[in-house]
N, C-alpha and C positions, 0 to 999 in steps of 0.2 A: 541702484535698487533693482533694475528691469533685470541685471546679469545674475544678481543672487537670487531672483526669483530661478532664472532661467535654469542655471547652476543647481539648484533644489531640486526644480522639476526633475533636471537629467540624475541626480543623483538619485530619487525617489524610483523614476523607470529603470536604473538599473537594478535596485535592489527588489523591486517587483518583477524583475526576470531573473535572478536568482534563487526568487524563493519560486517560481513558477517552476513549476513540473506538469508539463504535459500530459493528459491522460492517454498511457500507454493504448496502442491500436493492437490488440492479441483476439483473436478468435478462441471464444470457449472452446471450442471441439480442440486445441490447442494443446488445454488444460490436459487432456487426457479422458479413458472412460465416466460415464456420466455417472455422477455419486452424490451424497447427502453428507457433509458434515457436522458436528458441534463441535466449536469452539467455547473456551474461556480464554478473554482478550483481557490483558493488562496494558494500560499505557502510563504511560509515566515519563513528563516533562517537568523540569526545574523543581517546584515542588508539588508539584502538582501531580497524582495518580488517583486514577477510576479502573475499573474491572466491568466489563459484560461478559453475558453470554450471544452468540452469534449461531446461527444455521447457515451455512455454505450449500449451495447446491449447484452444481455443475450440469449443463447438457450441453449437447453439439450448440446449441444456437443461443444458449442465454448462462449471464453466472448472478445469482443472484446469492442476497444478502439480510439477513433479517436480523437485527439485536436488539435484545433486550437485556432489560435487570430489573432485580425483584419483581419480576411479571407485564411489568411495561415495555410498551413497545420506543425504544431509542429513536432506530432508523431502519428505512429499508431501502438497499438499491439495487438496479437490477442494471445489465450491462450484455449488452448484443453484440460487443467488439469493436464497434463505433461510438456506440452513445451509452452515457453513463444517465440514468434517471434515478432520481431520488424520492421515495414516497413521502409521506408524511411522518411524522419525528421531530425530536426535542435535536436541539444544536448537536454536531457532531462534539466526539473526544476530544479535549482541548480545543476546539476551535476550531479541527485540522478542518480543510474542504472535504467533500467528501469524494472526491478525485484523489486525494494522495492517500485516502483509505482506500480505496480498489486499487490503484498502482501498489501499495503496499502488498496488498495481499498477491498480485501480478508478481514480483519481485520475488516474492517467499515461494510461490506457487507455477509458475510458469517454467517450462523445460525453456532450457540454453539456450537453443537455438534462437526460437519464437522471440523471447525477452532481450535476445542482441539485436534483432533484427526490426523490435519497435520503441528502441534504446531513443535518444536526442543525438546526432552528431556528436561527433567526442568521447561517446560513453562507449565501456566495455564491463562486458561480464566477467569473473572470473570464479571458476569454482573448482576449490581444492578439501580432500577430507573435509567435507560437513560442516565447509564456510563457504556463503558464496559474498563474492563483492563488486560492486557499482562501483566502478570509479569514472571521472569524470576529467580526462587533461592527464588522467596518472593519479588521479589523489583518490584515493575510497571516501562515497561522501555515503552510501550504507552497504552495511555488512549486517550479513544473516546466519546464525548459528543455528544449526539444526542436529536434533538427537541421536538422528536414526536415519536411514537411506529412504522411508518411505516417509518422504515429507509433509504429507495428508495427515498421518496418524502420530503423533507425537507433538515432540515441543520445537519453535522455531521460535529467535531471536532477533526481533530486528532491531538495528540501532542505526536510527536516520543523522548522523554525526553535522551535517549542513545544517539542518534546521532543528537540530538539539533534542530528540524525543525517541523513545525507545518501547517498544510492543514486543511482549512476551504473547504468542500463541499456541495453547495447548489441545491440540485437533484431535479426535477420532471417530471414524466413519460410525455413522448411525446406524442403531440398528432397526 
């Protein structure tokens, strides 16, 4: 009994580091000049899909994040490059943490360079014609389809293919 316990335990911690992801270490000033987005966020896991609206706001030293729908406030996080803080707000989308919402949005949003260099061991970037892809050992575990060259303003694709769930983001700078 004591070894199928044990067995359990070890099989449980590994698949709590596989669904683990790291929150990426990227400085906002990273990001590029300082700007104000709107979003409309779609996600959509198994059968499950919700849609918000989002505010992006970029400066040298903070990236923060505000969503709502039909005038409620969701969530808000705000993120210094280090630390990810979460205000007050109803449960994230699906359930995700709200860690692999900012890395998500990091992924979509973050120049090459930056985003290989706050990768996990193993992981590489790779971006060709208006896909870019994470892969992990060699395998793409998300890939991001993007509209247009100016990734802020238009629409990006992610489809997180490991943990099953996929975010339509359709962005343009505020005016």
């Amino acid at each position: 009994m004591k070894r199928l316990v044990l067995a359990l335990c070890l099989l449980l911690s590994a698949c709590a580091s596989w669904f683990a992801l790291p929150l990426l270490k990227i400085q906002p000033a990273a990001l590029g000049p300082e700007r104000t987005v709107e979003q409309r966020v779609s996600f959509s896991r198994r059968d499950e899909s919700r849609s918000f609206d989002s505010v992006v706001e970029v400066s040298s030293d903070r990236l923060d994040v505000v969503a709502t729908a039909v005038g409620v406030r969701l969530f808000t996080l705000s993120y210094d490059g280090r630390t990810l803080t979460r205000g007050a707000g109803l449960p994230m989308p699906g359930g995700l943490p709200p860690e692999w919402v900012l890395n998500d949005l990091l992924y979509v949003y973050a120049p090459l360079d930056a985003l290989q260099t706050s990768l996990p061991d193993g992981w590489r970037v790779v971006d060709t014609d208006g896909t870019r892809r994470l892969l992990d050992s060699g395998k793409t575990i998300i890939e991001i389809r993007y509209s247009g060259a100016d990734h802020w303003n238009g629409r990006a694709e992610l489809e997180q293919k490991r943990l099953g769930y996929r975010l339509r983001i359709d962005s343009r700078e505020a005016e």
